[in-house]
C-alpha positions in Angstrom: 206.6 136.0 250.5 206.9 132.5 251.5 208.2 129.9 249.0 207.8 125.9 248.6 211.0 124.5 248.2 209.6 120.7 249.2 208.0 120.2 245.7 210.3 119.2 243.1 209.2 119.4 239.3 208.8 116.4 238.1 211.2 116.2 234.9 210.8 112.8 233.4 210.0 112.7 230.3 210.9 116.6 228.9 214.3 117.5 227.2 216.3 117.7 230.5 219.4 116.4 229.9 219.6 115.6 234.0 216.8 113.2 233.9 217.1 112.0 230.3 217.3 108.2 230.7 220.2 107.6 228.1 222.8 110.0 230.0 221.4 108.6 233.1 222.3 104.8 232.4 225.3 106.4 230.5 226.6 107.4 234.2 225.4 104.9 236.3 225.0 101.9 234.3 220.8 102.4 235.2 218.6 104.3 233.2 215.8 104.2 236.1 217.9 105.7 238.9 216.9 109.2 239.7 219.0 112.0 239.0 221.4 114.0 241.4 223.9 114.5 238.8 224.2 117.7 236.8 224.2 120.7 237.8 220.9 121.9 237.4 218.1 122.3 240.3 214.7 120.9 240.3 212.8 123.7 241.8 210.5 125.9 239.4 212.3 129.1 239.1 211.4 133.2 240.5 207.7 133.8 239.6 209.1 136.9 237.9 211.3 134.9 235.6 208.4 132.8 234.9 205.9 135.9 234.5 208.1 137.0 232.3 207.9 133.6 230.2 204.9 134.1 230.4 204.5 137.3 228.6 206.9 136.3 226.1 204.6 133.5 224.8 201.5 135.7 225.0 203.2 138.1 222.5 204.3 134.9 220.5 207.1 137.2 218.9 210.5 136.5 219.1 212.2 139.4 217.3 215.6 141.1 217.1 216.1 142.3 220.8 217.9 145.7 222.0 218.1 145.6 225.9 218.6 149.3 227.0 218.6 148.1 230.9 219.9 144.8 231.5 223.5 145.4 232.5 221.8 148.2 234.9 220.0 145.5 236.2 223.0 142.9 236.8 224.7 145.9 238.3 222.0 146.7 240.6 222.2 142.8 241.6 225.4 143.0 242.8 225.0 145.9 244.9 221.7 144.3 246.7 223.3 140.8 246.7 226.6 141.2 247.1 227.2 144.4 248.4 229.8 145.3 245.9 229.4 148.4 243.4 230.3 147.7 239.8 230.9 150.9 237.0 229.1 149.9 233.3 232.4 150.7 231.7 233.5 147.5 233.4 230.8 145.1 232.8 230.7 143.2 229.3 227.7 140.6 228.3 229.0 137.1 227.8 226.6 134.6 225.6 227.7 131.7 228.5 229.8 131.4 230.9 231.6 128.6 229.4 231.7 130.7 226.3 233.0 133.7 228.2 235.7 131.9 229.6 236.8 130.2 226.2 237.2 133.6 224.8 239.5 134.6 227.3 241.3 131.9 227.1 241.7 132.3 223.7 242.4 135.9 223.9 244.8 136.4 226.7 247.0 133.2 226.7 249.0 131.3 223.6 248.9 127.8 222.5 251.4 125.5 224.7 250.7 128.3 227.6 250.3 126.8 230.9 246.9 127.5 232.7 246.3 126.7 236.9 243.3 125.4 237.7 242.7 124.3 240.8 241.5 120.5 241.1 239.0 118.6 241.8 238.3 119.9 238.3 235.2 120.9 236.8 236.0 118.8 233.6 234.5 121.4 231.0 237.8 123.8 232.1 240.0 120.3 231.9 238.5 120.3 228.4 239.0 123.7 227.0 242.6 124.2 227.9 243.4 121.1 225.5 240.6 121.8 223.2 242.6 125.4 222.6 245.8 123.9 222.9 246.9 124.6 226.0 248.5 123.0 229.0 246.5 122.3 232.2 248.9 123.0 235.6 246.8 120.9 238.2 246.9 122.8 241.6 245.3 120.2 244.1 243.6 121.8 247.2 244.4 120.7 250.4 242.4 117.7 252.0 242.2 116.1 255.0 239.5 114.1 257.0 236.3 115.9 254.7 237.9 119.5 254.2 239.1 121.1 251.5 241.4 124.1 252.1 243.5 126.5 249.8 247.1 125.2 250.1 249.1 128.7 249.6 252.4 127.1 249.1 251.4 124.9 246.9 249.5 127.4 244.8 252.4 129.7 244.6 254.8 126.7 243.0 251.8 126.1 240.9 251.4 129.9 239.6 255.3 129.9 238.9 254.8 127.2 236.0 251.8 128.9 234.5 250.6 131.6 231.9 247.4 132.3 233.1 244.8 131.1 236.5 241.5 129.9 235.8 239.8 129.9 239.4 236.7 128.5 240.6 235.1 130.4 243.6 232.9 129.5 245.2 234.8 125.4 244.4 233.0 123.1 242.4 232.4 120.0 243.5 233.6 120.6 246.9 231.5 123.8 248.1 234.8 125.4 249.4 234.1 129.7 250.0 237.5 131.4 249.8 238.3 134.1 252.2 239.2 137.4 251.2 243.0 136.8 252.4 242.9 133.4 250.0 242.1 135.3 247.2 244.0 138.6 248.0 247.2 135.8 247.6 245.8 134.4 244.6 245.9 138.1 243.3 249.0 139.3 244.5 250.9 136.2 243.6 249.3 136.8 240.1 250.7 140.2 239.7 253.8 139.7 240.9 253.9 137.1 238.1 252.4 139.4 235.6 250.0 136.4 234.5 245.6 136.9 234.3 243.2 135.7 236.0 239.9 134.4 235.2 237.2 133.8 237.9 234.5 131.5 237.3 231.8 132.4 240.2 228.5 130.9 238.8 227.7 129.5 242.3 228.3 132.8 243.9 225.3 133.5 244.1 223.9 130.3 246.1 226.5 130.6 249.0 224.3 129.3 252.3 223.8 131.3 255.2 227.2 131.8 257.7 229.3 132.0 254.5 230.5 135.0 252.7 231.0 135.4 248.9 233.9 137.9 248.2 233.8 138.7 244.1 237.7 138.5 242.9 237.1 141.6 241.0 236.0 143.4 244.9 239.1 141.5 246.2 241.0 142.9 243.3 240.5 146.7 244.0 243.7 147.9 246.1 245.9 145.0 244.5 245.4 145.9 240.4 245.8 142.5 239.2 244.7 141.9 235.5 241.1 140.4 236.3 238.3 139.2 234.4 234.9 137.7 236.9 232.3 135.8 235.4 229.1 135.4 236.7 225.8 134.6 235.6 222.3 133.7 236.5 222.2 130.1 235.1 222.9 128.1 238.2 220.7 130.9 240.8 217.7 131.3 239.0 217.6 127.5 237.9 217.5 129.0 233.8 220.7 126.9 233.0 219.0 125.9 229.9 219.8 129.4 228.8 222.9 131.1 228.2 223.6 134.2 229.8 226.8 135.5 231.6 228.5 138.8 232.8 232.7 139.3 232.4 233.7 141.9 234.7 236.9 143.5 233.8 239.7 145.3 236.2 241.7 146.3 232.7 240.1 148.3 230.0 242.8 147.1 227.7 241.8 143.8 227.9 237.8 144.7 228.1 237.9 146.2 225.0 240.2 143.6 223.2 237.7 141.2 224.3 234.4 143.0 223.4 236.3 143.8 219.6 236.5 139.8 219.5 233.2 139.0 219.9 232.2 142.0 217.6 234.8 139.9 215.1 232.7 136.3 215.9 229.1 138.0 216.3 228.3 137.1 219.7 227.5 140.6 221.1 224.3 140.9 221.4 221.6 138.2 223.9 218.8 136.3 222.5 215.5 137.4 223.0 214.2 135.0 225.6 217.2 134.8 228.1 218.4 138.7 228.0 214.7 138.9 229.2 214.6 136.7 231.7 217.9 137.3 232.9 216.6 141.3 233.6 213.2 139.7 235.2 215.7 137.7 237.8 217.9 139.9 238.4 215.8 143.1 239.0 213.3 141.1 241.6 215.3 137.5 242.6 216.5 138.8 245.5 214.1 137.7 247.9 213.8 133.9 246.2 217.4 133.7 245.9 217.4 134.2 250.1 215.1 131.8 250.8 217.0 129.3 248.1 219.8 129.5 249.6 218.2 128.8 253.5 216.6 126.0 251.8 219.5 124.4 250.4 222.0 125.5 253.3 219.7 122.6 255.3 219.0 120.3 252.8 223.3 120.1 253.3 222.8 120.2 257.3 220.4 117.4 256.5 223.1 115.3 254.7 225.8 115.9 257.1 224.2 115.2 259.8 222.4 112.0 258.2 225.8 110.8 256.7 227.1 111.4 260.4 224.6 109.0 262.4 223.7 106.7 260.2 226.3 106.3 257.0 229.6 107.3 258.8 231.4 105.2 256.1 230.7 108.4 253.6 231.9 111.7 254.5 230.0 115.0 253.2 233.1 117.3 251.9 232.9 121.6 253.3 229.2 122.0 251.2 229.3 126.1 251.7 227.9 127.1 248.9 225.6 126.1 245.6 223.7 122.6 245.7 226.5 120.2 244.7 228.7 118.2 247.0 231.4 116.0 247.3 230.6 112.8 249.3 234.1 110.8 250.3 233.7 107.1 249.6 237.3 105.8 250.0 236.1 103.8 253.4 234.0 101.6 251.1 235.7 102.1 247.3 237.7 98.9 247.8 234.3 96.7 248.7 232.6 98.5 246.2 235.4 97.4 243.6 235.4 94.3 244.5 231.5 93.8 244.5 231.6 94.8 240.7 234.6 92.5 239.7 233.0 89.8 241.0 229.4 91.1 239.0 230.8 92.6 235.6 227.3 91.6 234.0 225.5 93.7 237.2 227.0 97.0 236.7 227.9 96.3 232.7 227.3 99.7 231.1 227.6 103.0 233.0 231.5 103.9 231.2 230.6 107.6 231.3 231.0 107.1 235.5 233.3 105.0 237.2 232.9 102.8 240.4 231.0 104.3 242.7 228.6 106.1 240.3 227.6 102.5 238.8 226.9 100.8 242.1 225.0 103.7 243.6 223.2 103.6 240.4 222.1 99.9 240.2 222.2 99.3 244.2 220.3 102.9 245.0 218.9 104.1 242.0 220.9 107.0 242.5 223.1 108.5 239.7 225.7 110.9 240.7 228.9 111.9 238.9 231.7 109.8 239.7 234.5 111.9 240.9 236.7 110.1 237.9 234.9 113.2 235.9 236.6 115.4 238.3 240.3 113.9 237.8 241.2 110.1 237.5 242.7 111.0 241.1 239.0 111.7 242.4 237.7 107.9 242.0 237.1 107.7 245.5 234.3 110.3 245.5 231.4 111.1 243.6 229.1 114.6 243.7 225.8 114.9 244.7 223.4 117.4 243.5 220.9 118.3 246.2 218.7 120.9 244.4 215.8 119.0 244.7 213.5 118.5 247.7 214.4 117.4 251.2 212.7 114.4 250.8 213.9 113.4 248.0 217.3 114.5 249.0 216.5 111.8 252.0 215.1 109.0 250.3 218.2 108.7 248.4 220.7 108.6 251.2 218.5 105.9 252.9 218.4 103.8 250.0 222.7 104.4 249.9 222.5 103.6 253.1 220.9 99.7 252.6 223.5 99.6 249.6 226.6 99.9 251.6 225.1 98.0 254.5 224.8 95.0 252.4 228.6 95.3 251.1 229.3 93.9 255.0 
């Protein structure tokens, strides 16, 4: 089955948050610049998923659900995709993954605990360890020249400070895939320290061609670490509207301590629409999900290799996996800082970005998160969402292109 990937939905105008002109002049101080911020696509999902939809609205009924199959189906999904095989004793439904991760957080660390996460940050997991009281430990990743790497030593003095690891694999913003041997260290180090670890992997399934996904609870089997790997199909079936997730558990201890808190909140159970749609993707995705993740490996070929002959003043960060990207600004950030001191009324507005995000936004029509949402440390970055056609993906970078051209 072939599938058209160079026509983007055309989201003005509905309840997207990505394209909803308030948020988008709230990051880039422009409320007509077009959207390659959040981290949603702008493809139509799997015709299954929509078929599905479909059905749904036929039957106009929206009852109490009972899904006898759909952790069968998740399970099959990881097998076909993934090539790993998970028992249903080990699998729990989350309603989110942000959810799922909160209640783990919650459940298997104390208030003032100390919790690694490695940085750039996705800001939400900034958030919840000081909404729950705890204590971020930052862990920067190596960088140099472009490349993000896993810094071992640095991780281990990390680890030694903290209560519990809240990883990121595939790495959002930068892309970064961890090898097997990465996260075998991230493991043993873990239990040798006696200290959880909980793996956020909702771009695992969007990793491009030449890179390899390893699950942490796969990389986990011969080490016995105390593991719990989320994953969902929010970010590769484009449904991020919905809330779905998976927790996959190495202890049974702490699976059933977790499943008898949600049975204490009420949140066992998924809502009609998604747990449907989630089965629909998951049973018969496979073959979109391939050609999604061809697509979007070039549209980041496209970028590097644009960025490289024509913009060499930004440099396109590793970009493995998913459809968000660091670009690395720092050759310009001064200029650009400069330009907007000396136009405060120009880029006046835009204080849920930073520097870079408000002059790409008024000078390109191009909002992007600033990498200040990332870490202040970040402010010499921003990410850019490429889940969206090539074309468009290229029309921005030219029009970048003219707006640091005239910072000379």
């Amino acid at each position: 089955m072939k599938f058209d990937f160079d026509h983007a939905v055309n989201r003005r105008g509905t309840n997207s948050i990505k394209w909803n002109r308030e948020a988008i002049e709230g990051i880039s101080a422009n409320p007509d610049a077009d959207a390659f911020w959040v981290a949603d696509m702008d493809f139509p999902t799997e015709e299954h998923i929509k078929e599905a939809a479909r059905k749904l609205s036929e039957e106009a009924v929206f009852g109490y659900p009972k899904f006898d199959t759909l952790t069968d189906s998740f399970i099959s999904w990881m097998e076909r995709k993934h090539h790993v095989q998970i028992k249903p004793d080990e699998v729990v439904f989350a309603s989110g993954l942000l959810h799922g991760i909160a209640l783990a957080i919650r459940l298997f660390s104390n208030e003032g605990d100390g919790i690694l996460i490695p940085s750039p940050t996705y800001r939400p997991f900034r958030e919840m360890a000081a909404n729950n009281a705890r204590v971020m430990i930052d862990y920067p990743l190596g960088y140099e020249d472009g490349v993000y790497s896993f810094d071992r030593k640095r991780f281990r003095e990390s680890a030694e400070k903290s209560h519990m690891i809240l990883f990121c694999s595939p790495h959002n913003p930068s892309g970064l895939v961890f090898s097997r041997e990465e996260l075998e260290f991230v493991l043993r180090t873990a239990k040798e320290l006696d200290i959880p670890v909980l793996s956020d992997e909702i771009h695992a399934d969007l990793v491009h061609p030449g890179a390899v996904h390893i699950p942490m609870h796969e990389a986990n089997r011969n080490i016995g670490a105390k593991v719990v790997t989320f994953m969902a199909p929010s970010k590769t079936f484009n449904v991020a509207g919905e809330h779905s997730s998976f927790a996959i558990f190495s202890d049974d201890r702490m699976r059933k301590s977790y499943i008898d808190l949600q049975e204490a909140l009420r949140v066992t159970t998924p809502g009609y629409t998604i747990g449907t749609l989630s089965e629909a993707a998951y049973r018969h995705g496979l073959e979109y999900n391939e050609a999604l993740c061809e697509y979007l490996g070039q549209n980041c070929k496209a970028i590097r290799g644009f960025l490289e002959n024509k913009l060499p003043e930004i440099k396109m960060v590793n970009g493995e996996a998913s459809f968000v990207t660091f670009l690395d600004c720092s050759a310009i950030y001064d200029k650009v800082k400069a330009k907007e001191e000396e136009n405060p009324d120009v880029y006046k507005g835009g204080q849920g970005g930073g520097v870079l995000s408000r002059f790409f936004g008024v000078e390109a029509e191009v909002c992007m998160n600033d990498g200040t949402w990332f870490g202040p440390q970040y402010k010499e970055f921003v990410r850019f969402n490429y889940g969206t056609s090539r074309q468009l993906v290229l029309e921005a970078l030219e029009r970048m292109k003219k707006a640091v051209e005239a910072l000379h």
